[in-house]
C-alpha positions in Angstrom: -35.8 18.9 -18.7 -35.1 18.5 -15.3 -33.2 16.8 -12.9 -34.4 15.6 -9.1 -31.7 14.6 -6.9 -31.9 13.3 -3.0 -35.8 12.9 -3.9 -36.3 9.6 -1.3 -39.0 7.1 -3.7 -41.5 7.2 -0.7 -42.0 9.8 2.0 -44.6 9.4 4.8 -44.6 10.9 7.9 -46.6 10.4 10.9 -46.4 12.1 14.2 -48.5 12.4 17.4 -48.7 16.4 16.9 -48.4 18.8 14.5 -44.8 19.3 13.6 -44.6 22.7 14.3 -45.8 22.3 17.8 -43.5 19.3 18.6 -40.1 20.3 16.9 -38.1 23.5 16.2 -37.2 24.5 12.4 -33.5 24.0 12.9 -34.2 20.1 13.7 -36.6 19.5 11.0 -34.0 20.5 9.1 -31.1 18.7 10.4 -33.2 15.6 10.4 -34.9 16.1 7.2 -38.2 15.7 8.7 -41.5 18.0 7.1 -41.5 19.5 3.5 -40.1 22.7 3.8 -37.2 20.9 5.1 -37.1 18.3 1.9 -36.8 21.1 -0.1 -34.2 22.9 1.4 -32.6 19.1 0.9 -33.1 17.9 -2.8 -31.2 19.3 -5.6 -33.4 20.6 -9.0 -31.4 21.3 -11.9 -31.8 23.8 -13.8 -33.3 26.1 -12.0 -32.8 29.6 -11.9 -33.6 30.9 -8.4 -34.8 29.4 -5.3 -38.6 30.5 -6.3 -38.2 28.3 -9.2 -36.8 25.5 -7.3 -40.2 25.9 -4.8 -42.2 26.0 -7.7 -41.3 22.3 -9.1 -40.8 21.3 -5.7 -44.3 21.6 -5.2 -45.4 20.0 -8.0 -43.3 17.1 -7.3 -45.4 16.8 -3.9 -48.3 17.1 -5.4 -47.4 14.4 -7.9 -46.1 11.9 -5.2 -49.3 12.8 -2.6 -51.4 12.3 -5.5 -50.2 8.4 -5.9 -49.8 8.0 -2.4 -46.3 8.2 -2.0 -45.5 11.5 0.1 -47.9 12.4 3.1 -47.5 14.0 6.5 -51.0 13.1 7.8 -50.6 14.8 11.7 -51.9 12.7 14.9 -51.9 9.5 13.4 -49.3 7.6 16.7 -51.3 6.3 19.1 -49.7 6.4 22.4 -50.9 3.7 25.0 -49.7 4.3 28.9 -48.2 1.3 30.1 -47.4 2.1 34.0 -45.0 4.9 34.0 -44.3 4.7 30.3 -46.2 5.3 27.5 -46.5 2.5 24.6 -46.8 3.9 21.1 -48.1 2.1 18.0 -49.2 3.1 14.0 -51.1 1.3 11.8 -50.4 2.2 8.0 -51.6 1.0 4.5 -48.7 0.5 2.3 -49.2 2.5 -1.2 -49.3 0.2 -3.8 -47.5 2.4 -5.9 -44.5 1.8 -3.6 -42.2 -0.7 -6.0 -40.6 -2.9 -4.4 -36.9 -2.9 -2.4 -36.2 -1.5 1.2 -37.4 1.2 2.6 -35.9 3.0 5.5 -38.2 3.6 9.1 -36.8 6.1 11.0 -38.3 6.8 14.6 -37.4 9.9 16.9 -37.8 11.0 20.3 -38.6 14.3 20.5 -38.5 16.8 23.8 -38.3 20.4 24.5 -38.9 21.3 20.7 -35.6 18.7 19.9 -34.6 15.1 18.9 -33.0 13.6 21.4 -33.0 9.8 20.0 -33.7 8.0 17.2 -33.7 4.2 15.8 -33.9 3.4 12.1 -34.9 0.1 10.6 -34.9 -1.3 7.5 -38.2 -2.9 5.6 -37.9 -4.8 2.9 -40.9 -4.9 0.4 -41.1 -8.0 -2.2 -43.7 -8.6 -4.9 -46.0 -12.0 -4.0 -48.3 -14.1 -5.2 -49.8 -13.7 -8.8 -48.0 -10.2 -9.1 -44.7 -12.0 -8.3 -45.4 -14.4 -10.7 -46.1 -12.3 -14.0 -43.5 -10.2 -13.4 -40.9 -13.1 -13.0 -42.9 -14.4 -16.7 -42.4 -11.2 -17.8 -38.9 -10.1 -16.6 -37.0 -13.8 -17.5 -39.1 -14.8 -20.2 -40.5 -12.1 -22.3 -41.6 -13.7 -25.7 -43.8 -15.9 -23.7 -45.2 -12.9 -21.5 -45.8 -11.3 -24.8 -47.7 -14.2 -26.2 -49.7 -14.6 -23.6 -50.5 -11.0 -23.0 -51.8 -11.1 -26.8 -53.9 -14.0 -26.1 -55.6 -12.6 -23.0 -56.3 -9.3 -25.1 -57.6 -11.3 -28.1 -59.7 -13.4 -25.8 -61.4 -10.4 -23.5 -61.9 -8.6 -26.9 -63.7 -11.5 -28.7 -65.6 -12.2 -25.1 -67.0 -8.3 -25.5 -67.8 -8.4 -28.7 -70.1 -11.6 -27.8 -71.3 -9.9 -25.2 -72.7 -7.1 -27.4 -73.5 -8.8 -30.1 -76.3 -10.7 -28.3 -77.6 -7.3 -27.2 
């Protein structure tokens, strides 16, 4: 068994270079900003030696990239000159995996290889429509989300078993 701590729930990074090119090491890791950095900034326990620790660190990337929710895709800011400033913009699609509660943003200005501001917001994601409404069945009223859940089955099983019947 082990134990993940600091692991942030969703971790996507966007940037209009490579990181390497835009920011030195000893920012990233001040900042927590690229993996190597993230690893250097969760805790996994036990583990024996910092190999180890790399090891499961790893996986738990690959796990997370795997659902969509870590990714450092590079060059994905588009910047937009307006007069003698530049305007920059993202368009992302939020991982459904991502449950729902708020989420931090976290921009930075980066020059000469350091960060030299930043602004954070917060986003608040909330469930909607049909989702919203079977897990409020499900979360205040149980037995009846149970119920129906059986009856849905029953009926989609019975509707198959028509369905190849006939054939």
């Amino acid at each position: 068994t082990l134990e993940f701590e600091h692991v942030p729930n969703l971790y996507i990074l966007y940037s209009t270079k490579d990181l390497k090119a835009i920011l030195n090491q000893e920012e990233m890791d001040k900042y927590i900003i690229g993996y190597p950095a993230l690893n250097r900034h969760i805790k996994i326990v036990p583990t024996k030696s910092d190999n180890e620790k790399t090891k499961w660190f790893n996986e738990l990337v690959k796990l997370k990239e795997a659902s969509g929710l870590y990714s450092i895709p590079s060059q994905r800011i588009t910047a937009i000159p307006k007069g003698n400033m530049k305007r920059y913009s993202i368009k992302i699609d939020w991982p459904y995996q991502a449950p729902p509660g708020r989420y931090i943003a976290t921009v930075y200005e980066v020059r000469g290889g350091k960060i030299v501001d930043m602004s954070e917001t917060s986003i608040s994601v909330k469930q909607s429509g049909f989702v919203k409404a079977i897990a409020d069945v499900a979360s205040k009223n149980g037995a009846l989300y149970g119920i129906i859940s059986i009856v849905i089955a029953l009926a989609v099983g019975f509707g198959i078993s028509f369905i190849f019947k006939k054939s």
